[in-house]
C-alpha positions as MATLAB code, in Angstrom:
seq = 'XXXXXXXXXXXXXXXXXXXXXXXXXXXXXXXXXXXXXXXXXXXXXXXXXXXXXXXXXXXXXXXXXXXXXXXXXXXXXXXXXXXXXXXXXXXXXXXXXXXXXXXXXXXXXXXXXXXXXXXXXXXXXXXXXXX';
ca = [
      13.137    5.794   -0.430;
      12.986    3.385    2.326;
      13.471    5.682    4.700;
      10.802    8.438    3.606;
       8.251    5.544    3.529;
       8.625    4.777    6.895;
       8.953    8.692    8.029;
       5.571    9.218    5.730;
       4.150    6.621    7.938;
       5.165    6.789   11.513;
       3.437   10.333   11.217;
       0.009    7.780   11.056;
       0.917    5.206   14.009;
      -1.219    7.446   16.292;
      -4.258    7.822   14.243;
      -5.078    3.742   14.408;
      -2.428    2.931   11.265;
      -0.728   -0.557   12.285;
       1.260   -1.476    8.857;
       1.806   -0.380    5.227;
       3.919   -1.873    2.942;
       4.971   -1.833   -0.678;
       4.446   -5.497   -2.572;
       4.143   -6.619   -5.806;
       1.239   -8.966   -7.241;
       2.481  -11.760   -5.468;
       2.601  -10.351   -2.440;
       6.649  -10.242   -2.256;
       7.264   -7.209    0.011;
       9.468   -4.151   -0.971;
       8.835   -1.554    1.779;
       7.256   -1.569    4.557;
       6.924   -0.088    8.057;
       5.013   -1.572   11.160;
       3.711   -0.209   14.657;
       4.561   -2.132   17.757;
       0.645   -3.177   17.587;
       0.390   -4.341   14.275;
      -1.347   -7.991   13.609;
       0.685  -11.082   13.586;
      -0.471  -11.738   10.119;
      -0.279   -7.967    8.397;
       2.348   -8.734    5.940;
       0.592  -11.921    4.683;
       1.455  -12.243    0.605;
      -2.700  -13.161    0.230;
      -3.549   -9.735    1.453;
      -2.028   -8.608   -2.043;
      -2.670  -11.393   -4.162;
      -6.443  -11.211   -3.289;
      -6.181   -7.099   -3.909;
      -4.942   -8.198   -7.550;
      -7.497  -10.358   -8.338;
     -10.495   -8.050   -6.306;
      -9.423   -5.092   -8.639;
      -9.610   -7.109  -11.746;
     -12.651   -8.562  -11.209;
     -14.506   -4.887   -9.877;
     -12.976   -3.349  -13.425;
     -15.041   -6.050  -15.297;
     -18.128   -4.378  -13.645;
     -17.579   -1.488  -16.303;
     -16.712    1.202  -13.936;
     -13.747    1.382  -15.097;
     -10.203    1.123  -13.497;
     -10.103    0.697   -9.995;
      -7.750    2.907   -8.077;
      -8.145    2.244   -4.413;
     -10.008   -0.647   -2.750;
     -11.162   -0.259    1.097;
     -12.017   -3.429    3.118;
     -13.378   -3.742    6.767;
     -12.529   -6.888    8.860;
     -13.534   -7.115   12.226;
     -10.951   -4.856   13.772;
      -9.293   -3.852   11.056;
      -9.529   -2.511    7.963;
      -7.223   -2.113    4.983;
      -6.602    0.607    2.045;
      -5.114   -0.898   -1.207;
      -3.578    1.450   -3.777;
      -2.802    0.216   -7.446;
      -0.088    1.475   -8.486;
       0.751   -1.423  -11.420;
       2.496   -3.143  -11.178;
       2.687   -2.707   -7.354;
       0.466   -2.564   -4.637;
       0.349   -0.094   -1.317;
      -1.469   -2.034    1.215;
      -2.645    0.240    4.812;
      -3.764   -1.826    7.513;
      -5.924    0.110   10.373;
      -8.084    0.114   13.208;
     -11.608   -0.468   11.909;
     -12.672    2.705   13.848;
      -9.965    4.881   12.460;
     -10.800    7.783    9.655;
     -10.500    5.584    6.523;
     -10.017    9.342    4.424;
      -6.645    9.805    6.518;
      -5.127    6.668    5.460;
      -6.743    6.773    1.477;
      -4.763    9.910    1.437;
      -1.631    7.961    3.243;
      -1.833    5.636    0.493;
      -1.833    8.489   -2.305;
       1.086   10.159   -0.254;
       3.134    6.916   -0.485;
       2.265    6.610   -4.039;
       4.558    9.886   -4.466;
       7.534    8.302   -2.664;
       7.185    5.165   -4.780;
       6.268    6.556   -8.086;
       9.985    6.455   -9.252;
      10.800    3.111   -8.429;
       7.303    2.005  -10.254;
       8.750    4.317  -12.966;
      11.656    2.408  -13.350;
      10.230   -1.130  -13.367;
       7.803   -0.427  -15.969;
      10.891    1.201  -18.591;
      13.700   -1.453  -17.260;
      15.824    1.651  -15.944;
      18.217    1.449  -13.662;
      17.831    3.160   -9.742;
      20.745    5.919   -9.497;
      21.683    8.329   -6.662;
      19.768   11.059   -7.973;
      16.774    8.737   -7.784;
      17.257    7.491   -4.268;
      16.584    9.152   -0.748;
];
């Protein structure tokens, strides 16, 4: 899994993609794959904690459940997928085509969906479920 992650990404490095990663609420990282570029700070645990409590908050608006989250900062902006109980975070350039990386983050949400699977029935991870 680790593997295709990074694969799935590295095809993105060129279009303005400096870091996505895999973490849970609390910002504890799973996967993850960086460009040479990428901030000092990309893999901070409060870019996902904040994502947890953003989404909750925007579902209390009544539009119901929240999907995907896009932010702009300054030079950067990031792409949060839920994908409960984990989180797919995309960090980019600010100028970069935010649809390319929204579908990044749905692509990665493939490669992850069995481990996500798994936590939320307490299986267990076997060969035929790695890559």
């Amino acid at each position: 899994m680790e593997q295709t992650f990074e694969s799935e990404c590295q095809r993105y490095f060129h279009d303005g993609l400096k870091a996505a990663f895999l973490t849970d609420k609390d910002g504890v990282i799973i996967l993850k794959s960086l460009s040479d570029d990428a901030p000092p700070k990309a893999t901070d645990p409060l870019i996902s904690t904040n994502f947890a409590v953003a989404n909750n908050q925007a579902s209390k608006l009544g539009l119901k459940h929240n999907e995907i989250i896009v932010s702009m900062y300054g030079l950067y902006q990031i792409v949060q997928l839920d994908q409960n109980p984990l989180i797919i975070t995309i960090i980019s350039d600010a100028s970069a085509n935010t649809g390319i990386f929204m579908h990044l983050a749905r692509q990665l949400k493939k490669v992850t969906d069995p481990l996500v699977h798994l936590m939320q029935t307490g299986g267990h991870l076997t060969a035929t479920h790695q890559e």
